[in-house]
N, C-alpha and C positions, 0 to 999 in steps of 0.2 A: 726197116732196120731190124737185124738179131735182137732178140730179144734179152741176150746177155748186154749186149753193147748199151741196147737204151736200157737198161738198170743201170750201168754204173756210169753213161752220162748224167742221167736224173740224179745220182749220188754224190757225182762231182758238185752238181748244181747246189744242193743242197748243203752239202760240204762246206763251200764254200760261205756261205749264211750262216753258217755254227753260233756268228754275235744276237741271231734276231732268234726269239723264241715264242713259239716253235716254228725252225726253219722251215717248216713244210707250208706254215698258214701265210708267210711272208710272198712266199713265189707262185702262191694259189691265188691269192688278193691280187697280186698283178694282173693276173690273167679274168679272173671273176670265175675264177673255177671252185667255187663251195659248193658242196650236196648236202643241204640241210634235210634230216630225218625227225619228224617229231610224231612221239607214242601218244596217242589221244587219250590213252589210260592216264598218262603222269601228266601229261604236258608240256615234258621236258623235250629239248631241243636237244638232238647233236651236228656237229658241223665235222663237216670230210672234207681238206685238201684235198681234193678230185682229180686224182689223173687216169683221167679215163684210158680203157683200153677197150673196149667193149661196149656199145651201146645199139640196141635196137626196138622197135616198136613194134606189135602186130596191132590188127585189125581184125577181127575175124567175125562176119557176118553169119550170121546161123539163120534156117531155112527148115522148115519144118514143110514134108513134100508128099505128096501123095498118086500112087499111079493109078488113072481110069481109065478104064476101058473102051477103047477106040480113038484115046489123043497117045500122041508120040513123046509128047512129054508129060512130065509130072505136074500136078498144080503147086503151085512152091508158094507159100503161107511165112511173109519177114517175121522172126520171131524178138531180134537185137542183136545187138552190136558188142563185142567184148574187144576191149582192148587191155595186153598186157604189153607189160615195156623188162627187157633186160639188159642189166647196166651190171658191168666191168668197170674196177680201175681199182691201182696200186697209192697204197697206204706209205710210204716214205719215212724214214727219221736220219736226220743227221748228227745226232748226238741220241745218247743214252736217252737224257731227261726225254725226247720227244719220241723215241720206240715207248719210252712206259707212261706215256702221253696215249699214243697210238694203240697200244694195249689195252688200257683204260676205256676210251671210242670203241674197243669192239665190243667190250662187257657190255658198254652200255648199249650197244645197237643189239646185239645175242638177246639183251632182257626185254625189247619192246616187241622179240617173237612169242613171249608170252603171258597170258591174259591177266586180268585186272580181276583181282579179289577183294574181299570187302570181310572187318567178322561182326557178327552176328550176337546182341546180347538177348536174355530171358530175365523179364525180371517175374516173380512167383513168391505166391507166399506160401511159408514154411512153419512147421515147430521149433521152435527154438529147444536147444539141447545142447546138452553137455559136451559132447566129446565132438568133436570135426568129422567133416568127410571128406573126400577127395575132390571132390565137385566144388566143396565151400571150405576148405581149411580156416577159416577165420571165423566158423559159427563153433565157438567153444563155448564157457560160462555164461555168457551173457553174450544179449547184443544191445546196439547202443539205447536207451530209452528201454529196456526191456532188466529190469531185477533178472537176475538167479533163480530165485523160487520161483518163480513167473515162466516154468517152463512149457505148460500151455498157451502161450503167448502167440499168436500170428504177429508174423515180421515178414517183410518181402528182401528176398536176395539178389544179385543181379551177379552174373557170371556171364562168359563168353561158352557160345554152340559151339564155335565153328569158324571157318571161311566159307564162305559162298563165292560162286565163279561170277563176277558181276560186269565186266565189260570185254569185250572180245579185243586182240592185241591188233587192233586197226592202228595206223601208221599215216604221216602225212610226208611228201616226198617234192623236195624242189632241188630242182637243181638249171639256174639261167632262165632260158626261155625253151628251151626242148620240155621238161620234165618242172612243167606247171597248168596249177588250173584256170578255170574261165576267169576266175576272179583276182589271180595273181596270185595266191596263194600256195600252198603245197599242197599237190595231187592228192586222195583220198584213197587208200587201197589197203588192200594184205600184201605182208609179203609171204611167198609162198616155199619158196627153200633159200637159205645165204648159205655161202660159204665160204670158208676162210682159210686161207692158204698162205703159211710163211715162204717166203723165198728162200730157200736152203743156199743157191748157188750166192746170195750178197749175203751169207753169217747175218751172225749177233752180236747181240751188245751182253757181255756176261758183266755183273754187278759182285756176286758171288755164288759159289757153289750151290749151283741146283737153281738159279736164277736167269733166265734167258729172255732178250726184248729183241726181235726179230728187226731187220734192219729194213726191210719190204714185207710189207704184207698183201696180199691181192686178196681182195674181195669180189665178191660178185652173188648178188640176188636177182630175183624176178618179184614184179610185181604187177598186183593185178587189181586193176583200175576201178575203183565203183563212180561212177558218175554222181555227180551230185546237183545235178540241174536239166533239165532239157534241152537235148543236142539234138542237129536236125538239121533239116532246108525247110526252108521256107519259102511255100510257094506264093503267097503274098509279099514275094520280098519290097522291102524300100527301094527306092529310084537312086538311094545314097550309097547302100550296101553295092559289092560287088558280084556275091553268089547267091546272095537269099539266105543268109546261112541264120538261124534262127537265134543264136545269142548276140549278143550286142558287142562280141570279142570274134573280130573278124579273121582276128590271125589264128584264134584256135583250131588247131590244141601247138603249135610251136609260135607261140608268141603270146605275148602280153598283153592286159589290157590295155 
């Protein structure tokens, strides 16, 4: 199908849902199409009406190899397994409210590309004095428990260093049973570039001057997968299993526990 034509059938559809808010999570729930994203910084969840346009997996097995003298091949040494996954799909609104609905979902998915800070106090002890500084504006005449005349005084301050970079903007990603973990969970990864792209050809929603909520928006990241348990075959497989496969999630990695 053109890809003009299914934008503005999906828009019809949508359209048409105008009373259920937001149209888009009404006709997504039918289907069980949500792509839930949550930042391991905040903890916070976002939820994607998902209409996918684009989805793929790789696998790629890395080999660390060596050429000797007198064999025809290499000696080839497994090193591991990476897998990353890249997913497409378009963001929908059929009314205003739910383009600045849709807006709002991309703020927040844009902020869980970057890391998690924390700040940092000192507490020290000081002379107490007269006049402030920029560090402590509130050490003037006195401090509490400390006279005036008592400017010799040791008191302890406590002000803010700083930020410190304290968690890296790791992400957790589910979406059905393609794009989950061993444990039913959302997949554990980075993501490594998103991008966001309004649909020029289905307009906007104008509110007022110099205000614009795109009526399609396509997204589309990659992500790259950190494992979080032992995957494998298993050569001692059970008599129950079907491959040996070494977790206790046989459908892994597209399917559920």
């Amino acid at each position: 199908m053109p890809t003009e034509e299914r934008f503005s059938n999906l828009y019809k559809v949508l359209s048409s849902k105008a009373g259920t808010n937001p149209a888009a999570y009404s006709y997504a729930d039918a289907n069980g199409a949500v792509l839930y994203i949550q930042s391991t910084v905040t903890g916070y969840v976002e939820e994607f009406p998902a209409f996918l346009t684009d989805l793929s997996q790789n696998f790629t097995s890395n080999w660390s190899t060596e050429d000797v003298y007198g064999r025809n091949d290499p000696i080839a040494t497994f090193q591991g397994t990476k897998r990353t996954i890249s997913l497409a799909f378009d963001l929908p609104a059929g009314s205003l409210q739910d383009a600045k609905d849709n807006l709002d979902r991309c703020s927040n998915l844009t902020q869980m590309m970057y890391p998690g800070y924390h700040r940092t106090t000192k507490v020290r002890e000081v002379v107490a004095r007269q006049s402030p500084t920029p560090d402590f504006p509130q050490a003037g005449g006195q401090f509490e428990g400390v006279p005036q005349e008592e400017f010799g005084a040791l008191v302890d301050e406590t002000a803010a260093t700083g930020l410190v970079l304290g968690r890296s903007p790791l992400v957790k990603v589910k979406f059905g049973n393609l794009i989950v973990a061993i444990d039913g969970e959302g997949l554990l990864g980075w993501i490594g570039s998103l991008s966001w792209k309004p649909n020029l050809e289905m307009g906007m929603f104008t509110e007022s001057q110099g205000k614009f909520y795109p009526k399609v928006i396509s997204l589309s990241f990659d992500l790259n997968v950190l494992h979080q348990t032992n995957v494998g075959q298993n050569k001692d497989k059970k008599k129950e299993t079907i491959n040996g496969w070494l977790s206790d999630n046989q459908q892994w990695p597209f399917g559920k526990k």
